[in-house]
Steps between C-alpha positions, in 0.01 A plus 500: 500500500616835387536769797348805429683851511359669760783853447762593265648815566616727161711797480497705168699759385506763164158506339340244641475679823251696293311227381445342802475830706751364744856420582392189681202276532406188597327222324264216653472199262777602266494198277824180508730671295636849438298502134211416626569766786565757188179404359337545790609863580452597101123404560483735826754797321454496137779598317739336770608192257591728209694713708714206633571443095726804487727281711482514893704265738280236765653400801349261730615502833808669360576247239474592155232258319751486228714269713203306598242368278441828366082597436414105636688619824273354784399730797383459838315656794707810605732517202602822411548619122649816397498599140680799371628616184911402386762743631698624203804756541848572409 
């Protein structure tokens, strides 16, 4: 039996802290993986989804999901994700 996610905590950064109208919020029954999780807050804040297509960086629980299983990374009650946008420089 699958356990249900009772609260993932997401910090966002750039312009999604104007689509979502917040720096941080929390989300009860985010979904299994970290797609499903995107799909889920696209639903609640359009335009989220397309703005993560301009390239933005997802940690979970400071891990990049690169290094993991990437969008099929698995998440858990009281995981924390943080997405932000590539720093560039030089």
């Amino acid at each position: 039996m699958n356990k249900v996610i009772n609260m993932i905590h997401i910090r966002v950064y750039a312009m999604l802290i104007d689509i979502v109208g917040s720096r941080s919020i929390e989300i009860e029954g985010g979904g299994k993986t970290v797609r499903e999780l995107i799909e889920l807050l696209d639903s609640r804040y359009p335009g989220f989804k397309k703005e993560l297509e301009k390239g933005f960086l997802i940690l979970l629980n400071g891990i990049n999901i690169l290094h993991l299983k990437g969008l099929d990374t698995e998440i858990k009650d009281g995981d924390t994700i943080v997405i932000f946008p590539p720093v560039g420089g030089g």
